[in-house]
Structure formats: C-alpha cells, structure tokens
C-alpha positions as CSV (number, residue, x, y, z in Angstrom):
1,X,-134.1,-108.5,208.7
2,X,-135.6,-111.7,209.8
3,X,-134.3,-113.7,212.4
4,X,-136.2,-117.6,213.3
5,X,-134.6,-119.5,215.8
6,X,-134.0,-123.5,215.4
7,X,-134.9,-126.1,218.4
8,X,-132.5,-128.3,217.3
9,X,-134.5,-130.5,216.1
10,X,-135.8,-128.8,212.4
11,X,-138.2,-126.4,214.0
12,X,-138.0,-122.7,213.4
13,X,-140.1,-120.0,215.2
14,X,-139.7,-115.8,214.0
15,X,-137.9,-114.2,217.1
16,X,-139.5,-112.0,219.2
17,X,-139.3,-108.4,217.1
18,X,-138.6,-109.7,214.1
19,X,-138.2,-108.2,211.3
20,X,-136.1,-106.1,212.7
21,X,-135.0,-102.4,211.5
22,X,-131.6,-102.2,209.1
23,X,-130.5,-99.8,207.2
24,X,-131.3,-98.8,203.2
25,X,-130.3,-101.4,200.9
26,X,-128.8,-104.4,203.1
27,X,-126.4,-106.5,201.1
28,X,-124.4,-108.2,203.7
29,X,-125.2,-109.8,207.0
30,X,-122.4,-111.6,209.1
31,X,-122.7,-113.5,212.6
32,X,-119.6,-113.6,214.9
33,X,-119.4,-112.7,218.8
34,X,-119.1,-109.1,219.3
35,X,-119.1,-109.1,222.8
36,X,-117.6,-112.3,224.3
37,X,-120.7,-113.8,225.6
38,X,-119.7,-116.7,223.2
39,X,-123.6,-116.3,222.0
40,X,-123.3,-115.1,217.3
41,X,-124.4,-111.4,216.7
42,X,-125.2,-110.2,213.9
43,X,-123.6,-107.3,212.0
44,X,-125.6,-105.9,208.4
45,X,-124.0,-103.9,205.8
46,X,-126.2,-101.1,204.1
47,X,-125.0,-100.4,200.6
48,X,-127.4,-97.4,200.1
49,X,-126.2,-95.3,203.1
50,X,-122.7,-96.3,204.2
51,X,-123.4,-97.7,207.4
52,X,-123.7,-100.9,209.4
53,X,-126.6,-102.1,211.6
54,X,-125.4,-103.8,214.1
55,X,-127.7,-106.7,216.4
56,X,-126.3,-108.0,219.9
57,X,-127.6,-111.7,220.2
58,X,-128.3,-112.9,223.7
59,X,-130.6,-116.5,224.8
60,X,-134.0,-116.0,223.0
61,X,-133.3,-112.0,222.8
62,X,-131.9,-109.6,219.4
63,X,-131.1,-105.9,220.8
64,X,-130.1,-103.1,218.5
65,X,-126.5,-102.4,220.2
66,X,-126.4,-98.7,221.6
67,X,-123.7,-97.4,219.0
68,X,-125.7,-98.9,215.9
69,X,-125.8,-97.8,213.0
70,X,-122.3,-97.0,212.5
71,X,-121.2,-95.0,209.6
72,X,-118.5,-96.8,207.2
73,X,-118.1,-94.7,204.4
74,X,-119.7,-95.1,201.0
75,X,-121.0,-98.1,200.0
76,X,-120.1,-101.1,202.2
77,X,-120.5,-104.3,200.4
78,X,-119.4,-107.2,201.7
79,X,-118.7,-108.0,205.7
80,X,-117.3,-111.1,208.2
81,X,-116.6,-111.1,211.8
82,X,-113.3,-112.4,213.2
83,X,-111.4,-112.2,216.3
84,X,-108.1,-110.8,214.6
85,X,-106.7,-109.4,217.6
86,X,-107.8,-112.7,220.0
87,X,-108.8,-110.6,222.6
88,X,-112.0,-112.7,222.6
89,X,-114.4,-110.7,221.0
90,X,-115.2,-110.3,217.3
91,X,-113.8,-107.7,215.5
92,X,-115.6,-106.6,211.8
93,X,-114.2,-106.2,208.5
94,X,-115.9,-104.0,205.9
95,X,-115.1,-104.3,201.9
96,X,-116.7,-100.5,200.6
97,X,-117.0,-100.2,197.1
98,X,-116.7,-96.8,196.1
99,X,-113.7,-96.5,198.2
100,X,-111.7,-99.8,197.0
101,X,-111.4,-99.7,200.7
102,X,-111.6,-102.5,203.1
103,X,-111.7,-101.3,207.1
104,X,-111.3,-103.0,210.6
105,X,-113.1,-102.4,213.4
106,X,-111.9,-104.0,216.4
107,X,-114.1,-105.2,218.8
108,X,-114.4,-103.7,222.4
C-alpha cells in the first residue's frame, strides 16, 4: 500500500516507508480514527487470507498497530470505519464473502 501526503496546496510526496506491508490480495482500504487522536487510519482488507492490516496514522508518521494483522475469517471483502458506539473512536465493519457474514469490531 502507498500512502503520499498532500500540502494542501496540490502537492503530494510518498510517506516515509511507503509502500507499506499488507496482506495477500488487498481489496479494500478504509480511513476512519481508530484511536481518538482525531488524525484518519487506515484499515485494509485481504481477500486471499482472511485478515485485516491495520495502519495507525499519526502527523507525518504510518505505524503498523501492535495487534495487526487481525484474522476475520474467510474472505473479507469490503470494509468502512464508523464510530457506532460514539465512544469516540472508530469502530470497523467487515463484509466476508464466503461467510455471507458481515462483523463489528469495536474500537478500543
């Protein structure tokens, strides 16, 4: 996965690390604040091996979060962030495939 970051003003630069590790076959990526720093991460969904890479976003830095990958089941196709809960951090939905499944992880 490539990240570039803008300036604001049509200028994009590669972030530091990038491309950065996901898992095999990435359909999906979703941005939404997983952990209330009010700053987008970014959450991938690999079809091939049922999990979900998970980034942590922070001013000018992308960190793989300590509990990613996590597995999801199957084939995980589709994924958003939201904060269903309103606890202030972003919790992840997961549409998987195979399972005609779709699961909520609530953010921590």
């Amino acid at each position: 996965m490539s990240v570039l970051f803008g300036d604001g003003h049509g200028n994009f630069a590669l972030a530091q690390g990038s491309p950065f590790p996901v898992g095999q076959y990435p359909a999906t990526i979703a941005a939404g604040d997983l952990d209330g720093d009010g700053i987008a991460d970014l959450v991938v969904s690999n079809y091939e091996d049922g999990t979900l890479t998970i980034y942590l976003c922070g001013r000018n830095r992308i960190t793989l979060a300590g509990y990613s990958p996590i597995r999801v089941g199957h084939t995980p196709h589709g994924v958003a962030v939201a904060d269903l809960n309103h606890d202030g951090k972003g919790d992840v939905v997961v549409a998987e495939e195979e399972d005609n499944d779709v699961l909520v992880l609530l953010g921590k």
